[in-house]
Structure formats: structure tokens, C-alpha cells
Backbone of each chain as nested JSON, in Angstrom:
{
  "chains": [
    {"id": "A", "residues": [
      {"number": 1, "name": "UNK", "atoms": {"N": [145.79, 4.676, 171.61], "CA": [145.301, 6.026, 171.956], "C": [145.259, 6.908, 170.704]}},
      {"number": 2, "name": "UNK", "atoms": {"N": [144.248, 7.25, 170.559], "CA": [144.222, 8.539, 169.569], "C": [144.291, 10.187, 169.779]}},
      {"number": 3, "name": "UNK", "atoms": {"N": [144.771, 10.999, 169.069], "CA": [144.199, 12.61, 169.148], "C": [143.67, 13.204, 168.294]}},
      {"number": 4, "name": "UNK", "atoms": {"N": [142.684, 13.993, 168.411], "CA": [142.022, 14.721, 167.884], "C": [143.128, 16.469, 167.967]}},
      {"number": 5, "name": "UNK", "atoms": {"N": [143.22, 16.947, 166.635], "CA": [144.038, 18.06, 166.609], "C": [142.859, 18.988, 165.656]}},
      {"number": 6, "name": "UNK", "atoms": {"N": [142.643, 20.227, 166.071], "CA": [142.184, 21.101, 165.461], "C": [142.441, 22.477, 165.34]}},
      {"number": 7, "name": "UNK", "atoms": {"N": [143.176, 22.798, 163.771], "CA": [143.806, 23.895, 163.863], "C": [142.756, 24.919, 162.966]}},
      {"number": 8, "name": "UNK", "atoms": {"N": [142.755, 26.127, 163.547], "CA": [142.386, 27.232, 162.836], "C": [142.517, 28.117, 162.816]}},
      {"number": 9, "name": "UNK", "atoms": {"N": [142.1, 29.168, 161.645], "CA": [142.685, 30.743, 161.906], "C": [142.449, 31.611, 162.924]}},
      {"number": 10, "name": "UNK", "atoms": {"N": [143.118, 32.323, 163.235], "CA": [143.2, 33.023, 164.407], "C": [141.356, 34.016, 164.293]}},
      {"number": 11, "name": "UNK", "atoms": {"N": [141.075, 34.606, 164.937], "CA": [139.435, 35.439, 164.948], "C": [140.491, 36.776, 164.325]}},
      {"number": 12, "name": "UNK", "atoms": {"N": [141.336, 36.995, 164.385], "CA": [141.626, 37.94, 163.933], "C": [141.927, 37.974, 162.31]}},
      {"number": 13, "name": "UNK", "atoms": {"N": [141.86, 37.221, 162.018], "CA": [142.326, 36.536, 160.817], "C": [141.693, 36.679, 159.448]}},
      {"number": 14, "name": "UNK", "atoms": {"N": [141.328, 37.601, 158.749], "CA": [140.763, 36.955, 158.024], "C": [140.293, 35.793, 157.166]}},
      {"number": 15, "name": "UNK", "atoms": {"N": [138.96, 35.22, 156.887], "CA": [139.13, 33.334, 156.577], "C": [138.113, 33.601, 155.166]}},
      {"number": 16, "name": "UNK", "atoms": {"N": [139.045, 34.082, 154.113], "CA": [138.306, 34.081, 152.674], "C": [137.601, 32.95, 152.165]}},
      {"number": 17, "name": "UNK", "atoms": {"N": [138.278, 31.55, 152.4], "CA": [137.063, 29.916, 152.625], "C": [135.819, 30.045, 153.062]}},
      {"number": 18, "name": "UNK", "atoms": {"N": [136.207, 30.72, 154.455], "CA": [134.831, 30.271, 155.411], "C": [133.981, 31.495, 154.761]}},
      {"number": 19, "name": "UNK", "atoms": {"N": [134.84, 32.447, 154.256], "CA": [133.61, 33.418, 153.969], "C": [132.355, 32.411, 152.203]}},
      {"number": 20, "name": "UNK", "atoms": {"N": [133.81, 32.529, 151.52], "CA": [133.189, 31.948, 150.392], "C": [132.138, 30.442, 150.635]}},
      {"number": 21, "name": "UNK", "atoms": {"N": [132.409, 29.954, 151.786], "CA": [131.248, 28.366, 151.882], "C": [129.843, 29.814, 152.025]}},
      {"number": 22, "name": "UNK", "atoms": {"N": [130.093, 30.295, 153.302], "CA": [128.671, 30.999, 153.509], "C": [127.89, 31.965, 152.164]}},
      {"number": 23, "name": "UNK", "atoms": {"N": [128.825, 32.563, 151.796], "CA": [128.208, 32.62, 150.547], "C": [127.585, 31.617, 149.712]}},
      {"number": 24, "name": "UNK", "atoms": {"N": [128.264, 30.583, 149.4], "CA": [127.457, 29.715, 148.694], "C": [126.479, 29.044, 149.771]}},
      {"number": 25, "name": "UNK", "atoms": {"N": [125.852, 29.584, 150.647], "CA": [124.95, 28.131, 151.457], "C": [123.74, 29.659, 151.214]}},
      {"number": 26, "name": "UNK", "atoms": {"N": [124.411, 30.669, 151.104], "CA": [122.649, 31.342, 151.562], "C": [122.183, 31.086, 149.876]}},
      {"number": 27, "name": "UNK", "atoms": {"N": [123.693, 31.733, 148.97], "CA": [122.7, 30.975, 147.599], "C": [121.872, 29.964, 147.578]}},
      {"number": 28, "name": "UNK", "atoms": {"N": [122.071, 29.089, 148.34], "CA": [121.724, 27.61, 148.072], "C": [120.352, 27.533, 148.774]}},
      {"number": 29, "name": "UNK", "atoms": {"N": [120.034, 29.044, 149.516], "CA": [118.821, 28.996, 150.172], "C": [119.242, 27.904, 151.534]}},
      {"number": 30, "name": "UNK", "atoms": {"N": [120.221, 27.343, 152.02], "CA": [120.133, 26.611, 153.438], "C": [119.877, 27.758, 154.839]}},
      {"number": 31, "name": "UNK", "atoms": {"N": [119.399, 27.426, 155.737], "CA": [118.816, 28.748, 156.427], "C": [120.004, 28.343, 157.621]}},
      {"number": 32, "name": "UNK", "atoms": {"N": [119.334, 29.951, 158.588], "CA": [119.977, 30.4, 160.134], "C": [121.712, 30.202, 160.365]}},
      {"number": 33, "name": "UNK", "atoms": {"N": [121.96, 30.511, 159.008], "CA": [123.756, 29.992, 159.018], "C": [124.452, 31.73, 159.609]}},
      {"number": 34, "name": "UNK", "atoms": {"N": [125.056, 32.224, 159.964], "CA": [125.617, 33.397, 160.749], "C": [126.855, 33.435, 160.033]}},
      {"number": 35, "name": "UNK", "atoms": {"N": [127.672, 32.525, 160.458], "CA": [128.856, 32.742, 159.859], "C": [129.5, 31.198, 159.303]}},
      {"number": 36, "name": "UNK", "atoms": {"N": [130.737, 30.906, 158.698], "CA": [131.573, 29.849, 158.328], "C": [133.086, 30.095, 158.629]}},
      {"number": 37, "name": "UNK", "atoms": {"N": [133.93, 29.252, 159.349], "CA": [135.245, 29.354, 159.31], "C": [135.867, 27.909, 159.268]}},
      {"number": 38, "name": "UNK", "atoms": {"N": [136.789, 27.917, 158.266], "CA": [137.234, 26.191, 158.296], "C": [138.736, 26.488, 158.581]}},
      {"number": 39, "name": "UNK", "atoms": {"N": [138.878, 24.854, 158.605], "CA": [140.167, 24.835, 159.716], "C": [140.976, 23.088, 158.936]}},
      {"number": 40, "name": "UNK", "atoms": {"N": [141.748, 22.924, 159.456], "CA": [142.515, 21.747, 159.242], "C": [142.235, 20.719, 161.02]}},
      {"number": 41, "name": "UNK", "atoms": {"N": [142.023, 19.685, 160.558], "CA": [141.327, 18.635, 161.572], "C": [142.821, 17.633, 160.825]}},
      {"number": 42, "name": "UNK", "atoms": {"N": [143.075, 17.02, 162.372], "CA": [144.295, 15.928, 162.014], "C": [144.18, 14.586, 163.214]}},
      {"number": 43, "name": "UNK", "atoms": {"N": [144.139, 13.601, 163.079], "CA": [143.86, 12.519, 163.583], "C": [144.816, 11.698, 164.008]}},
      {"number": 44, "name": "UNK", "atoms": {"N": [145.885, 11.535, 164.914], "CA": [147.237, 10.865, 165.464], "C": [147.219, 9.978, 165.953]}},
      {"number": 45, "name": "UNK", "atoms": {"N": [146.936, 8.961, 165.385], "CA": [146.973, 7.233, 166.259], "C": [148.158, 7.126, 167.21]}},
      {"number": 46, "name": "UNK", "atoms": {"N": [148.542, 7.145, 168.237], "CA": [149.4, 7.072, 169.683], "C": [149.978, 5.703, 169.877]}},
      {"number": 47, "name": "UNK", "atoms": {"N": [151.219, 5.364, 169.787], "CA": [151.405, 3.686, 170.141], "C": [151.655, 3.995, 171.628]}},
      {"number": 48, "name": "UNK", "atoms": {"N": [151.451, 2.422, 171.953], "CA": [151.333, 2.076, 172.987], "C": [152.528, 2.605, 174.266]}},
      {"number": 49, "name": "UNK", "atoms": {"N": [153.378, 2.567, 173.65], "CA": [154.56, 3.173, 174.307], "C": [154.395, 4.831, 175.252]}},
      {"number": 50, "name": "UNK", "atoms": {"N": [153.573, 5.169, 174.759], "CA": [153.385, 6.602, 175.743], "C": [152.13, 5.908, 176.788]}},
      {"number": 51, "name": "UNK", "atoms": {"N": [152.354, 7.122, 177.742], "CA": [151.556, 7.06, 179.041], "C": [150.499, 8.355, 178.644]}},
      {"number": 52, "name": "UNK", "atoms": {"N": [149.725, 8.681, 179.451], "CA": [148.49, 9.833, 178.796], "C": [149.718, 11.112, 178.979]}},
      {"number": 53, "name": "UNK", "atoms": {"N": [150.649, 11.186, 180.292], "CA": [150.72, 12.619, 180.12], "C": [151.963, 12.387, 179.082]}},
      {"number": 54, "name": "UNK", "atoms": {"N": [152.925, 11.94, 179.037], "CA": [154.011, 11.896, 177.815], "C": [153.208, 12.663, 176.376]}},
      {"number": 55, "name": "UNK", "atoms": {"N": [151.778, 11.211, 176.261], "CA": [151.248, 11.731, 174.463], "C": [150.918, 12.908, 174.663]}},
      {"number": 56, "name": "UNK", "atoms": {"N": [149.998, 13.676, 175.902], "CA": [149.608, 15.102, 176.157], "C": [150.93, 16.162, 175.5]}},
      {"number": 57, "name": "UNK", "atoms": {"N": [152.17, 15.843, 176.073], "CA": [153.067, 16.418, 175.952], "C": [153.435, 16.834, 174.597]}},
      {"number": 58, "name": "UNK", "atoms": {"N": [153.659, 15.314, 174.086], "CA": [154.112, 15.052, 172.775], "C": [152.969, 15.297, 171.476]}},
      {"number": 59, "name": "UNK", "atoms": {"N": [152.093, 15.243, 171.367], "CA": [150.453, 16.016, 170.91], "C": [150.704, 17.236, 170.96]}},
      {"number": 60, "name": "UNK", "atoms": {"N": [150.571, 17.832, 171.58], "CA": [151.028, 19.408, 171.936], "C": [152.375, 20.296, 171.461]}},
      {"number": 61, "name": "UNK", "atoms": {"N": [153.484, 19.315, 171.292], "CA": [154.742, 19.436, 170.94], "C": [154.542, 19.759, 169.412]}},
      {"number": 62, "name": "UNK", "atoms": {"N": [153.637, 18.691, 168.701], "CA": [153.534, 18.847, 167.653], "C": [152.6, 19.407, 167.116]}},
      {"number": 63, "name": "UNK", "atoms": {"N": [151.411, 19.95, 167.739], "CA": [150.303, 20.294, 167.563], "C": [151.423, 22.202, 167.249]}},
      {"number": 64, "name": "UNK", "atoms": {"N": [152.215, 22.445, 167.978], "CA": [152.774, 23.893, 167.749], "C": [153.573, 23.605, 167.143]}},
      {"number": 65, "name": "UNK", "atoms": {"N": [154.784, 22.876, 166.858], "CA": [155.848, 23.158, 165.946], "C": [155.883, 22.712, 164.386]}},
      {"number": 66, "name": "UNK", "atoms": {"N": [154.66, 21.832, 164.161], "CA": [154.472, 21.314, 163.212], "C": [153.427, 21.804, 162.573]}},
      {"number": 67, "name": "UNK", "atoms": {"N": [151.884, 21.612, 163.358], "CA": [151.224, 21.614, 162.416], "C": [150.101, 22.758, 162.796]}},
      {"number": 68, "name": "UNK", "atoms": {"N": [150.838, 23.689, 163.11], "CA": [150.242, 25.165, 162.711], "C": [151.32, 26.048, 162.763]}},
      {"number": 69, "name": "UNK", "atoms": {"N": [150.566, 27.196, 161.872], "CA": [151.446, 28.416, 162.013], "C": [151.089, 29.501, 162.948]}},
      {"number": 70, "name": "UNK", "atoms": {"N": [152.023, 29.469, 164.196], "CA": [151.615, 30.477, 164.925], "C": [151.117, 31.716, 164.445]}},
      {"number": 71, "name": "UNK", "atoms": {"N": [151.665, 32.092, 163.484], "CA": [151.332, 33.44, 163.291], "C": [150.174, 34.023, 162.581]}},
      {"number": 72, "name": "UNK", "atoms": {"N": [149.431, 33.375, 161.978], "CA": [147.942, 33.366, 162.001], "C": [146.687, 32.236, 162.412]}},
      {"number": 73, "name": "UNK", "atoms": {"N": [147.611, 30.964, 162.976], "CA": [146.778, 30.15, 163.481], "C": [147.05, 29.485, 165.031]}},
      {"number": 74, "name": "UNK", "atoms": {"N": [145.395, 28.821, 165.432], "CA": [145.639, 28.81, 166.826], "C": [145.614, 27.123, 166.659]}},
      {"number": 75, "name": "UNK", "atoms": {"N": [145.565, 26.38, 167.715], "CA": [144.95, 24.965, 167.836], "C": [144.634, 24.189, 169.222]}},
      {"number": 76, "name": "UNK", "atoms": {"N": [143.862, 23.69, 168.894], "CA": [143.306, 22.572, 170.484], "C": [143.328, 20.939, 170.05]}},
      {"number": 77, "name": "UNK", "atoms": {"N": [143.223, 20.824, 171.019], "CA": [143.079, 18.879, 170.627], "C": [143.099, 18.358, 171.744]}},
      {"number": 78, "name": "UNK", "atoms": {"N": [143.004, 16.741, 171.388], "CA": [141.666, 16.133, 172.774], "C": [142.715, 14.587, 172.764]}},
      {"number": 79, "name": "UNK", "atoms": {"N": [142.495, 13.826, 173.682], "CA": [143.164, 12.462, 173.442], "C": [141.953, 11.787, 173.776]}},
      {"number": 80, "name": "UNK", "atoms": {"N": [142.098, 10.514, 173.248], "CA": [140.626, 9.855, 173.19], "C": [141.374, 8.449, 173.506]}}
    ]},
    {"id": "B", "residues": [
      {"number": 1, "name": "UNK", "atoms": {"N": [124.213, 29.35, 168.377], "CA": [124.694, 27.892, 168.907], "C": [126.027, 27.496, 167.369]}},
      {"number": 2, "name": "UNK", "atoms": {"N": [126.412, 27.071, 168.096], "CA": [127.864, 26.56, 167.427], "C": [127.63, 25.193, 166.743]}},
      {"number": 3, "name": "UNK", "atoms": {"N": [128.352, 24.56, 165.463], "CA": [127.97, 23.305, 164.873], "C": [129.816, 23.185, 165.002]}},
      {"number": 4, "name": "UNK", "atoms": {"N": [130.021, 22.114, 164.862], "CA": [131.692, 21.385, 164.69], "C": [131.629, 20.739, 163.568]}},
      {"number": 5, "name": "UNK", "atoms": {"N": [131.996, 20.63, 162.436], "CA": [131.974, 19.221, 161.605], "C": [133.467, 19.252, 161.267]}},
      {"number": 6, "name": "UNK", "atoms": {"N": [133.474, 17.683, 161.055], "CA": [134.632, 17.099, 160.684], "C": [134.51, 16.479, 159.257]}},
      {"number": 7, "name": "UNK", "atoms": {"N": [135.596, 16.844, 158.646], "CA": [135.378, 15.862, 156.98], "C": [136.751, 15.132, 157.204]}},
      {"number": 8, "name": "UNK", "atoms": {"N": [136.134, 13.867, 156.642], "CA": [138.079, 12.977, 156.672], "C": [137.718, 11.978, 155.74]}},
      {"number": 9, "name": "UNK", "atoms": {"N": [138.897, 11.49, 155.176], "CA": [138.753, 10.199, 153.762], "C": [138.47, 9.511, 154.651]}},
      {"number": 10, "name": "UNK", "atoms": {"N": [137.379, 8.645, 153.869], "CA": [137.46, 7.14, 154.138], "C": [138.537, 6.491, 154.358]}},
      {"number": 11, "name": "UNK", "atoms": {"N": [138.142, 5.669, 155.478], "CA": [139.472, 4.992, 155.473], "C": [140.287, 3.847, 154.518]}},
      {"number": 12, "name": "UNK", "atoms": {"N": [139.36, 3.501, 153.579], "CA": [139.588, 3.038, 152.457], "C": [140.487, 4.059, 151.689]}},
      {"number": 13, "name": "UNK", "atoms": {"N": [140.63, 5.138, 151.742], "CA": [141.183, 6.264, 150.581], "C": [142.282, 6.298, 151.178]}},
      {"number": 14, "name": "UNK", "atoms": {"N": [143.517, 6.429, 149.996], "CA": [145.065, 6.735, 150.729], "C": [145.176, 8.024, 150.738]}},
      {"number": 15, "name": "UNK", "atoms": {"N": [146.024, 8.568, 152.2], "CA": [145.539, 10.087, 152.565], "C": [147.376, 10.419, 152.367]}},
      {"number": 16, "name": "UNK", "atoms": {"N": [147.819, 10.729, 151.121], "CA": [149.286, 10.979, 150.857], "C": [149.492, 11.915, 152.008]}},
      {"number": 17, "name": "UNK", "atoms": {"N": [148.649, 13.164, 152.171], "CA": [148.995, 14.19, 152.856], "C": [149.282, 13.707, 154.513]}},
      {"number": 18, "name": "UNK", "atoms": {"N": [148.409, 13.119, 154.954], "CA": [148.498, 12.201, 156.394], "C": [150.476, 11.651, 156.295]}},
      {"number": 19, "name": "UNK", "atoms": {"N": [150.392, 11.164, 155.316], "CA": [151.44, 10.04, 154.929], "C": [153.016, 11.347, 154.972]}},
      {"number": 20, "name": "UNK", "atoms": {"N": [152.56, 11.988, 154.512], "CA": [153.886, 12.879, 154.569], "C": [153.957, 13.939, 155.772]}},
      {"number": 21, "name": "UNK", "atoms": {"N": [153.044, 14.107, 156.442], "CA": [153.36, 14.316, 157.885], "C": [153.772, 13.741, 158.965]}},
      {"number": 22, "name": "UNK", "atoms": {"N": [152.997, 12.361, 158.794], "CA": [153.803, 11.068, 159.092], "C": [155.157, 11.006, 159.181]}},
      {"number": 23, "name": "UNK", "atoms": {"N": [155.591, 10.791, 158.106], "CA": [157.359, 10.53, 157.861], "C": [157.836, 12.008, 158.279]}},
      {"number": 24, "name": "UNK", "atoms": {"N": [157.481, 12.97, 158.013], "CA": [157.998, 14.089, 158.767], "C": [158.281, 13.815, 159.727]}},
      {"number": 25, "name": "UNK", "atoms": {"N": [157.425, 13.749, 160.716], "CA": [157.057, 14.018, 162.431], "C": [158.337, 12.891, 162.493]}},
      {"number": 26, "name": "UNK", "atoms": {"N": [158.418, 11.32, 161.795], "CA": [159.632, 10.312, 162.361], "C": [160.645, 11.004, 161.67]}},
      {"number": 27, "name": "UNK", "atoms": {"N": [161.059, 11.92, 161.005], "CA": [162.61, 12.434, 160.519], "C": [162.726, 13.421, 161.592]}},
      {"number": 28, "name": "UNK", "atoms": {"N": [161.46, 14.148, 162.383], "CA": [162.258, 15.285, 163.12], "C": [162.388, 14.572, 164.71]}},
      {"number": 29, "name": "UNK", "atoms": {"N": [162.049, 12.962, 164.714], "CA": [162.209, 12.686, 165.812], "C": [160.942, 12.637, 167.57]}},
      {"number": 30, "name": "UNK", "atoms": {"N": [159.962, 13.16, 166.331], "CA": [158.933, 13.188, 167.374], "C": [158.79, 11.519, 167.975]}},
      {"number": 31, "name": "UNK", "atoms": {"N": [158.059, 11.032, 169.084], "CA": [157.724, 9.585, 169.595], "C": [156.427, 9.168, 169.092]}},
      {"number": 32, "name": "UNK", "atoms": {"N": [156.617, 8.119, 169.218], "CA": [155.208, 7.501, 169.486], "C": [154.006, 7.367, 168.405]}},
      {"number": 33, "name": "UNK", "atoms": {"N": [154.1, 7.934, 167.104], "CA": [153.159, 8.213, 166.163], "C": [153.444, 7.259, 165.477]}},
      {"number": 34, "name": "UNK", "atoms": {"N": [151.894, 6.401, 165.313], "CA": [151.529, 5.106, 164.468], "C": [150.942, 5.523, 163.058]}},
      {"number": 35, "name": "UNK", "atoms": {"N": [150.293, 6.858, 163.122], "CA": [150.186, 6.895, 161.91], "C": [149.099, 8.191, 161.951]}},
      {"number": 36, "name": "UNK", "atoms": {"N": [149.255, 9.273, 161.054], "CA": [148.425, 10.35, 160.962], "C": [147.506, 10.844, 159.473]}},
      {"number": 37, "name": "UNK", "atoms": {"N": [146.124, 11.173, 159.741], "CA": [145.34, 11.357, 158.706], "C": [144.978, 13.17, 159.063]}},
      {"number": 38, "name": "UNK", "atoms": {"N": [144.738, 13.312, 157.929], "CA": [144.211, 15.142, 158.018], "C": [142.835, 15.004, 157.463]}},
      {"number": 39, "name": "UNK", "atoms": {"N": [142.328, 16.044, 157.803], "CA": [140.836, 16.043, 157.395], "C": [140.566, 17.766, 157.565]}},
      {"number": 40, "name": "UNK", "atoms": {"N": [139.556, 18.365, 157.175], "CA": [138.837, 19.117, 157.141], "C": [137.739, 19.744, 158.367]}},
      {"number": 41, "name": "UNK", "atoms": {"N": [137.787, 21.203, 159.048], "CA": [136.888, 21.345, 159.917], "C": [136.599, 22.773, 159.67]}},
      {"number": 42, "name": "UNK", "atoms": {"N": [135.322, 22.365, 159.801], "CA": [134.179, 23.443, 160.247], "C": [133.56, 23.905, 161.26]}},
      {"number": 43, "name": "UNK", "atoms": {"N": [133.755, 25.456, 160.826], "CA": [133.056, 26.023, 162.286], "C": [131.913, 26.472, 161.636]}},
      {"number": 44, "name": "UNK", "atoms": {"N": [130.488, 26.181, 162.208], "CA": [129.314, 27.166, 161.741], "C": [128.905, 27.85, 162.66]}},
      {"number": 45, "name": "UNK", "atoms": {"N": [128.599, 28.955, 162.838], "CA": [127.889, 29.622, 163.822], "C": [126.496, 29.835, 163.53]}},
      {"number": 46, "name": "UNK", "atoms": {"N": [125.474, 29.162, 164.03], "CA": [123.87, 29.199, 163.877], "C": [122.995, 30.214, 164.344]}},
      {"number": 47, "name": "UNK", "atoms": {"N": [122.627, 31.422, 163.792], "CA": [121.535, 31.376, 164.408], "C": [120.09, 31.396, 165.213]}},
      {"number": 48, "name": "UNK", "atoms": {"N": [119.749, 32.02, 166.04], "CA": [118.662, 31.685, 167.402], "C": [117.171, 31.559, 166.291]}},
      {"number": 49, "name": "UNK", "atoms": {"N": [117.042, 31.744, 165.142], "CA": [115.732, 31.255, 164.221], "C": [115.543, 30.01, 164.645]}},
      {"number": 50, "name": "UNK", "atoms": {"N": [116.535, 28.719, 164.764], "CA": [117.313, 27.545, 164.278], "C": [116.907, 27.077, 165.894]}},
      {"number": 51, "name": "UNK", "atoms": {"N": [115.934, 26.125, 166.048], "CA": [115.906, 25.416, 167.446], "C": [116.884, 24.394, 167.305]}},
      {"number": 52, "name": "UNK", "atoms": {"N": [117.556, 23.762, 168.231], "CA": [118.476, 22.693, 168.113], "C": [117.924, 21.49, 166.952]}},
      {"number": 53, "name": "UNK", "atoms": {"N": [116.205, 20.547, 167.134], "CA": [116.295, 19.318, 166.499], "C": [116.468, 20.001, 164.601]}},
      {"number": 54, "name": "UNK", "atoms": {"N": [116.503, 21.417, 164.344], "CA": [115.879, 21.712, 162.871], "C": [117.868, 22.244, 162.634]}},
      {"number": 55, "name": "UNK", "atoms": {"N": [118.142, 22.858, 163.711], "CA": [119.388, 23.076, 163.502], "C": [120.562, 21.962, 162.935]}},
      {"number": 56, "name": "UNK", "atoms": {"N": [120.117, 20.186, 163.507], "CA": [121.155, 19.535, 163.637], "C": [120.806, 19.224, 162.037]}},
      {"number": 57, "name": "UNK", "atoms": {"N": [119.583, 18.631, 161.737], "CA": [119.066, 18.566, 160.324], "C": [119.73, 19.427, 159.411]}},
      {"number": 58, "name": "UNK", "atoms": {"N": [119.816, 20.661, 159.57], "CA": [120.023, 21.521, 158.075], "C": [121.547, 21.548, 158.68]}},
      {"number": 59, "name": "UNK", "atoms": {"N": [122.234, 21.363, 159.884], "CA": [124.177, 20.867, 159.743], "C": [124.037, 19.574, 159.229]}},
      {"number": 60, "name": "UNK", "atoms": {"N": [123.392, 18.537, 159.334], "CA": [123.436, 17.414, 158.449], "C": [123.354, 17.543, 156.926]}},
      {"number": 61, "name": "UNK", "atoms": {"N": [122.475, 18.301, 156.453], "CA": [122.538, 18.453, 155.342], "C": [123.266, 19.317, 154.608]}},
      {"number": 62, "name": "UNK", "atoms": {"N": [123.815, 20.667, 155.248], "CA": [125.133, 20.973, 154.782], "C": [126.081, 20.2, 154.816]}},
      {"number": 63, "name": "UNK", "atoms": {"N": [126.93, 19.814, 156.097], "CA": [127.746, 18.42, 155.372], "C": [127.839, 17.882, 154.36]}},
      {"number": 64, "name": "UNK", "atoms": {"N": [126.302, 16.917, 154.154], "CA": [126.769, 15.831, 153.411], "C": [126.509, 16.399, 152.17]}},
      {"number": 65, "name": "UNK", "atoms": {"N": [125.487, 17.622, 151.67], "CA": [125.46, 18.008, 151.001], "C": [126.62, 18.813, 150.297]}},
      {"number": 66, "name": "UNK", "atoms": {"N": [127.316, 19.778, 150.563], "CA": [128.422, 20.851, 150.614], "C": [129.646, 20.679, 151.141]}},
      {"number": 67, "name": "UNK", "atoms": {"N": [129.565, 20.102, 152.251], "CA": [131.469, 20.052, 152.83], "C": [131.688, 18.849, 152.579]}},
      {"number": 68, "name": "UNK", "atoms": {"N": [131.195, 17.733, 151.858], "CA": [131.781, 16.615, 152.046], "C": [131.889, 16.817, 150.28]}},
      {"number": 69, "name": "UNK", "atoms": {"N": [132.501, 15.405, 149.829], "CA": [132.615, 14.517, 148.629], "C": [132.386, 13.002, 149.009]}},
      {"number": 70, "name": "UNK", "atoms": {"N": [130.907, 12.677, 148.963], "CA": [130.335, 11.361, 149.43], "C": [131.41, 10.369, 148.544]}},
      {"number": 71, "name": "UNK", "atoms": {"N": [131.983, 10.505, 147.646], "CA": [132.945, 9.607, 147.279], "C": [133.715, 9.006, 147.97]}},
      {"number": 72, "name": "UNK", "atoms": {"N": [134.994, 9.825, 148.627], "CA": [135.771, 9.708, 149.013], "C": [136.077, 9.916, 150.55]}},
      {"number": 73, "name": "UNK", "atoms": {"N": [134.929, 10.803, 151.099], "CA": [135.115, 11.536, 152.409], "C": [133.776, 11.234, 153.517]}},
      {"number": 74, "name": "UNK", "atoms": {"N": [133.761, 11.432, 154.688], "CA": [132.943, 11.044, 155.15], "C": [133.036, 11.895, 156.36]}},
      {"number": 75, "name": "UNK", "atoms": {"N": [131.758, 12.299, 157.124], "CA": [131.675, 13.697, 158.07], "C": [131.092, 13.033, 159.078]}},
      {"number": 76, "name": "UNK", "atoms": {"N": [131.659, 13.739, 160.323], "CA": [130.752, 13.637, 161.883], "C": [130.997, 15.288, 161.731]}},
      {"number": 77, "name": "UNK", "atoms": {"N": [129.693, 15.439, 162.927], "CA": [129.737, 16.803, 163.438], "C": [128.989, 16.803, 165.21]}},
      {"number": 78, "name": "UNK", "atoms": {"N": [128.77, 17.826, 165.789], "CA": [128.618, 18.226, 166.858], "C": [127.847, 19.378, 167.156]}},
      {"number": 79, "name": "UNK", "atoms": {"N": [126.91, 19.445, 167.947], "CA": [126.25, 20.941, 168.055], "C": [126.886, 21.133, 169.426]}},
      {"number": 80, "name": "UNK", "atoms": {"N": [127.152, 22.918, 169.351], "CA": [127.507, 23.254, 170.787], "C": [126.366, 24.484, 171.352]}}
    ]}
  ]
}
């Protein structure tokens, strides 16, 4: 089993990255872009030993205590 | 309309950073984790100039053009 984890800054947040990519894409002339915000993407191979809701649990467990910072970031993630 | 992309090493590339979250997550006792990679995500917001088939084209070509390093890294993405 795998998870998909995706953390990013809060909307309240300011995201000086995502601003600076969009800057460089209208330089670059690429069109209809609005905005940019990047984020940290993390990929958790699951052994066999968990059941779906345990890894749900345990995904989630770590998806907050580890690998974001509440206090300017949020996160979602998927089990596959 | 919303784009998703994902950037992550090849899986050929050793991802130290994966590797030391890894051994983290087994020192604080978390279960079940075979093994974790980090990667890179993007949010783009597109848009309404941008019909979906011209939209997915110019997120393809940002990718591979701009958020990636065809060296080492390699991108999926998603229109929403």
C-alpha cells in the first residue's frame, strides 16, 4: 500500500517560491498562469502489516506530527 | 481550473532526505513504514483564456520545462 502526502502553506500564508516561479513563467512568456504555490509532496510505501483503516490512522498520525508545521502549514493525502 | 504537479527523483536517484525521515519516523516509533521519498508540488491556478486540451500542454511544458531537472527528477501532474 502506498500514500500520497501533500503538504502546503496555509492561503493565509504568504508563499515567496510560488510567487517567484510565477514571476519567472510570465517572463518566460508561458501563458493563462493566475497564480503558483508549491508545497512538499511525500510518498510512504505501507507494509503489509496494516489494514486500510490502521495505515489511514497511522498516515495521518504522521502526516501532523511529523511532516508539517501546523502553524503555517496544512496537509491531505490519499492511500492508493 | 486548477493544475497539480508532482516532481520526485527518479527512482534510480538516492533521495537522502526520504532516507532521514525514514529512520526518523522508526526512532519515534511510528508502524508500518517500508520506506519514504519526498518530492516537490505544485499548485497552478489557470486561467479561463486556457481551454482544458491547450491548458494541459502549456502544464506539460512548464513542468518539464521549469519545475523539473530532467536529470534527476521526473513529474506527473493533474488538471482539476
Amino acid at each position: 500500500m502506498k500514500a500520497h502526502v501533500y503538504v502546503t502553506l496555509k492561503k493565509t500564508v504568504l508563499d515567496p517560491q510560488g510567487q517567484a516561479i510565477h514571476n519567472a513563467l510570465k517572463k518566460m512568456q508561458y501563458q493563462g498562469i493566475e497564480d503558483v504555490r508549491q508545497g512538499k509532496y511525500f510518498e510512504l510505501r505501507l507494509d503489509d502489516t496494516l489494514d486500510a483503516a490502521s495505515a489511514r490512522a497511522e498516515v495521518d498520525r504522521i502526516a501532523r506530527e511529523v511532516l508539517t508545521n501546523p502553524v503555517i502549514e496544512e496537509y491531505t493525502f490519499e492511500l492508493e
